[in-house]
C-alpha positions in Angstrom: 0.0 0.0 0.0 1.4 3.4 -1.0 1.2 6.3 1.1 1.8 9.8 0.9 1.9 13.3 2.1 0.7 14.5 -1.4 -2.9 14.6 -2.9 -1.9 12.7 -5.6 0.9 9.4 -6.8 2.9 10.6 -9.7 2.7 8.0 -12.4 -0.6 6.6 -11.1 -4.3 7.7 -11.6 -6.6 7.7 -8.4 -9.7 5.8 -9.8 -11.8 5.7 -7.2 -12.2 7.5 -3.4 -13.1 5.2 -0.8 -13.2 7.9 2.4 -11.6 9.2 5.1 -9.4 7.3 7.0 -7.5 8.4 9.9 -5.8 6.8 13.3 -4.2 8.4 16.6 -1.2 7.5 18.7 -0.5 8.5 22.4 2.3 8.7 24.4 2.5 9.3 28.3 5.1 11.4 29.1 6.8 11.4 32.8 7.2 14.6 34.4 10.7 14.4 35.4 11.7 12.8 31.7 10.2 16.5 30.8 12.6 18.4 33.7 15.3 16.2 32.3 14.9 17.2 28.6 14.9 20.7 29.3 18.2 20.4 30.9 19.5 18.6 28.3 18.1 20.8 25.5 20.0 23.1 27.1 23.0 21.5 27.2 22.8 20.4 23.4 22.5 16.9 24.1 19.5 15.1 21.5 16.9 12.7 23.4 17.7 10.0 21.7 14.9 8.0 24.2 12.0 10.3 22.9 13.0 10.1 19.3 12.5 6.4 19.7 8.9 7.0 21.2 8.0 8.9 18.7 9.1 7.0 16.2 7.1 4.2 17.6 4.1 6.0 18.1 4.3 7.3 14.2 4.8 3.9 13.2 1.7 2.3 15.5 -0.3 5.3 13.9 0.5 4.4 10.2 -0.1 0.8 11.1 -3.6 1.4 12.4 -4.2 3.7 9.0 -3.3 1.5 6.5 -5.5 -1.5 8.2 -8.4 0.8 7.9 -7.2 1.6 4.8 -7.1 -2.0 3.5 -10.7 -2.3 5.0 -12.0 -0.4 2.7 -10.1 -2.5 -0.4 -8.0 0.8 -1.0 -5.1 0.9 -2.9 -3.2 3.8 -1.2 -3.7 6.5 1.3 -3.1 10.4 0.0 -3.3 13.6 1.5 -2.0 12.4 4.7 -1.7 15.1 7.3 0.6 14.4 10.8 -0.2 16.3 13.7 1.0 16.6 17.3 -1.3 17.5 20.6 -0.6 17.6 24.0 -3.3 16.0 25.6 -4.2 15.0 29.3 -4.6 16.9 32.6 -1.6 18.2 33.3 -0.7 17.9 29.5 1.6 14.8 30.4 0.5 13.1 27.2 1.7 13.5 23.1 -1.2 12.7 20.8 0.0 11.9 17.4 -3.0 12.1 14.7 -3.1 11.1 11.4 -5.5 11.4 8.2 -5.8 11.1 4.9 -7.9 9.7 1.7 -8.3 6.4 1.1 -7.9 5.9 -2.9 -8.3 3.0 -5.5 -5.6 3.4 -8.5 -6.6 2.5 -11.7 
């Protein structure tokens, strides 16, 4: 399954548009992770740590939006759109979001 960023595939012709498709991702974030970053931000030191997290989380979200995808007998996924929220409470949480069209190519 192909997908992209773009409304459209080069070299291929969207046939058909099966709907919306979208899928989320969260991520709990410790307080003192967040104290500990800051320092380290400071410092110049990368969070290698929360790079893997998020790395995760984008992969679990692209996961869950190409099954939904393939549920709906589509080809590819265009238009996709990434966003980040922080969610909870005391915002101790990273939503990742993702959406996009699910296409037949002919």
């Amino acid at each position: 399954m192909q997908l992209s960023t773009t409304p459209t595939l080069q070299g291929s012709t969207i046939a058909q548009y099966c709907g919306i498709v979208s899928s989320e991702a969260i991520l709990s974030v410790n307080i003192f992770h967040g104290f500990f970053a800051n320092i380290r931000h400071l410092i110049g030191k990368r969070l290698c740590g929360y790079e893997v997290e998020l790395q995760k989380a984008r992969q679990i979200a692209f996961t869950k939006l190409q099954a939904q995808a393939e549920k709906l007998e589509a080809d590819a996924v265009v238009g996709i759109t990434i966003d980040y929220h922080v969610v909870g409470k005391n915002g101790n949480m990273l939503m990742l979001s993702l959406s996009g069209t699910a296409v037949k190519l002919g």
